[in-house]
MARRO-722071 format. One record per residue (C-alpha): residue number from 1; x negated, y negated, z. Coordinates in steps of 0.25 Angstrom, whole numbers, plus 2048, in hexadecimal, padded with zeros to 3 digits. Layout:
{kevo NUM {X Y Z}}
...
This chain:
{kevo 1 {800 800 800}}
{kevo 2 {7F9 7F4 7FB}}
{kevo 3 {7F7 7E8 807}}
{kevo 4 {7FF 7DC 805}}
{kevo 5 {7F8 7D1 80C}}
{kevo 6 {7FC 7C2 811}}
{kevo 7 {7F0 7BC 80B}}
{kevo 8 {7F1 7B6 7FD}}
{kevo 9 {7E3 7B2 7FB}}
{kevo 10 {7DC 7C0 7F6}}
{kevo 11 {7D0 7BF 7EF}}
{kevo 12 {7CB 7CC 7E7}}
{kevo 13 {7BC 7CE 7E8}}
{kevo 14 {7AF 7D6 7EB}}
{kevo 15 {7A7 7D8 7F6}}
{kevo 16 {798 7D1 7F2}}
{kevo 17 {794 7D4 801}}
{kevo 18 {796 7D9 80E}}
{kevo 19 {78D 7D3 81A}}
{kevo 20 {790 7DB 827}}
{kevo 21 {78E 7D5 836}}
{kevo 22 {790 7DD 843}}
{kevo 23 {79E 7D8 842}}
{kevo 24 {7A2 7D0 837}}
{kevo 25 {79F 7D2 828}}
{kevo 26 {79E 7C7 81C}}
{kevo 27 {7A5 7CD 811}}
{kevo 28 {7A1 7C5 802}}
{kevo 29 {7AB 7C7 7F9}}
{kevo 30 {7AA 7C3 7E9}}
{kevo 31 {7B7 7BE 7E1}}
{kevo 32 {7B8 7C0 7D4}}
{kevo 33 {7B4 7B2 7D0}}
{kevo 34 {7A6 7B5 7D6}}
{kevo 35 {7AA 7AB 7E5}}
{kevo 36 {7A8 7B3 7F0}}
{kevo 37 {7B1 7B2 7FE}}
{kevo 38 {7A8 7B8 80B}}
{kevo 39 {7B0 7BD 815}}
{kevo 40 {7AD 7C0 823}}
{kevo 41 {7B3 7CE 828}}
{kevo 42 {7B1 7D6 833}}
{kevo 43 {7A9 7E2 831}}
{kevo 44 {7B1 7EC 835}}
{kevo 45 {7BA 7E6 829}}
{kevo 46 {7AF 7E8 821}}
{kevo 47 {7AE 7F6 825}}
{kevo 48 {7BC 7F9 825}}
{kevo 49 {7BD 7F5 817}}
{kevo 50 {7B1 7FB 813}}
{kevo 51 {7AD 7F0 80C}}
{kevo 52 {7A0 7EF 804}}
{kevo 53 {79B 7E7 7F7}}
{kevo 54 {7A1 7E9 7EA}}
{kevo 55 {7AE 7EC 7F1}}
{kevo 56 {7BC 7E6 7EB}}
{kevo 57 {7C2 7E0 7F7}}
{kevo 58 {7CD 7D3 7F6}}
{kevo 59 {7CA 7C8 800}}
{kevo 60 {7D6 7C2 806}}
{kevo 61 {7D6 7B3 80D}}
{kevo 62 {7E0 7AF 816}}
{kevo 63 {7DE 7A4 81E}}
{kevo 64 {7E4 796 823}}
{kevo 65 {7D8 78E 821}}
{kevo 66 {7CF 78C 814}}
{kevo 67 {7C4 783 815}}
{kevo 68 {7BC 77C 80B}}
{kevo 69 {7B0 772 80E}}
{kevo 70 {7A7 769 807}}
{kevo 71 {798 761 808}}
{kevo 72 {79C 751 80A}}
{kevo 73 {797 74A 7FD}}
């Protein structure tokens, strides 16, 4: 049964990278118009989801806040 989800904002992608720390992972993920979106995960998600580079994955964003900053002129 295929997952039905809240989140409209579903990227599809591949995993460039996977950098793993004692609790959290950063997971790099490349869209198909070359950008990149990293993503900070826990480990044990990493590990559930078996994730590893080259993998398909779709990267969801929810979130109440985007922010976007700039150098003063």
């Amino acid at each position: 049964m295929p997952l039905q989800l809240s989140a409209r904002n579903q990227l599809q992608g591949t995993v460039k990278s996977i950098k793993l720390g004692a609790v959290m992972g950063e997971v790099v993920v490349t869209l198909s118009g070359g950008q990149e979106i990293v993503s900070a995960i826990t480990r044990t998600s990493v590990e559930t989801l078996k994730l590893k580079e080259g993998d398909n994955v779709v990267v969801m964003v929810k979130s109440t806040e985007v922010m976007v900053g700039k150098d003063e002129e």
